[in-house]
N, C-alpha and C positions, 0 to 999 in steps of 0.2 A: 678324420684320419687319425688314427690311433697306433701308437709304435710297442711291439713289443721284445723281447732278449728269449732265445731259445738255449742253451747250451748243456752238457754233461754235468756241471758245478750244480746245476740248479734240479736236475735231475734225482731220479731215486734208483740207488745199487741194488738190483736184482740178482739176489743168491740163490731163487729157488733151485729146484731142482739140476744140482749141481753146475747153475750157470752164475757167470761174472761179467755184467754189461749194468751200463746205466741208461735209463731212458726216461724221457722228458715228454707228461700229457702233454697234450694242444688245445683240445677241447674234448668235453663234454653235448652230445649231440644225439637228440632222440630221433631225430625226423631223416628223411633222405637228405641226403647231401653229394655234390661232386668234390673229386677230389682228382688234382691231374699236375701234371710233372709238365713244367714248361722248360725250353732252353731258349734263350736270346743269344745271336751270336755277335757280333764284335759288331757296334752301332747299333742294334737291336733295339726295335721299338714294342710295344701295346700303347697303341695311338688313345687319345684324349677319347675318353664316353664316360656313358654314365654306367655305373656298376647295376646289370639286371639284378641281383641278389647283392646280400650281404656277401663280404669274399674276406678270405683272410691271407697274404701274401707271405710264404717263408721264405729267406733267401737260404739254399743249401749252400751252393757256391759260386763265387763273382760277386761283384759289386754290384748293384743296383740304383738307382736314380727313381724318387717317385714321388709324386706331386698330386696333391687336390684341387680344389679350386684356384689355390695361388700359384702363379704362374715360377716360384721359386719353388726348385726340386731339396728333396733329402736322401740323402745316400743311407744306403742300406748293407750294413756288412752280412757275410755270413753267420748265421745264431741270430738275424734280428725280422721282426716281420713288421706288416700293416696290416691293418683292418680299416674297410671302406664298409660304409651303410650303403642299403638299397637304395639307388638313383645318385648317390654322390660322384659327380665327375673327378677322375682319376687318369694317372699317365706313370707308365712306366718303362723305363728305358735303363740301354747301359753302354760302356765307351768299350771295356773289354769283354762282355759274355757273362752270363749267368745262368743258374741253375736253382729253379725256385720250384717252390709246392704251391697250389692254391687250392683251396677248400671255399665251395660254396655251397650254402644253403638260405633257402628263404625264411629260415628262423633264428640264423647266427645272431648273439647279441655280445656285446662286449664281458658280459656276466659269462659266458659260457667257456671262453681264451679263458684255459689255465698256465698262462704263459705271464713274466714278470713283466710289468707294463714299465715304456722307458719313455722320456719327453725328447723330440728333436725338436 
């Protein structure tokens, strides 16, 4: 399990063509991938398995709660994600709701997150 920081600060300002937004890669990804908008609602679980693919977890917004093998969780603010290897058991939950991205592909590699990596 691998934690990473998404935010605007770490982003790059886009002025082309008379626009003003900042945006922030994720990854870099040649092969098929899913990609799907999850919401948990208030005690909200994704029960204990093993990850079929490599998955990379963003929280958009709410708290999250996520855990590997060790039975002790890590909380996840919004702007921060995980990354789970293929077959690693994972668990994620939350006390208020959230609103998360998950990105799977069966070639995701920690090299491919261009996102800044953080230690919980």
């Amino acid at each position: 399990m691998e934690f990473y920081k998404f935010t605007t600060e770490s982003g790059h300002h886009i002025t082309e063509f008379n626009s003003n937004f900042y945006m922030k890669q994720i990854m870099m990804i040649d092969e098929e991938a899913k990609i799907g908008l999850i919401q948990l609602n208030e005690n909200g679980v994704i029960g204990y398995h093993q990850a079929v693919t490599p998955q990379l977890l963003l929280i958009i917004q709410g708290v999250g709660l996520v855990r590997s093998y060790s039975e002790k969780f890590c909380s996840l603010q919004p702007g921060e994600a995980v990354f789970w290897t293929q077959d690693e058991w994972h668990e994620t939950k939350t006390e208020k709701g959230l609103i998360g991205l998950i990105i799977e592909s069966k070639i995701i590699t920690s090299e491919q997150i261009l996102l800044e990596k953080i230690r919980k």
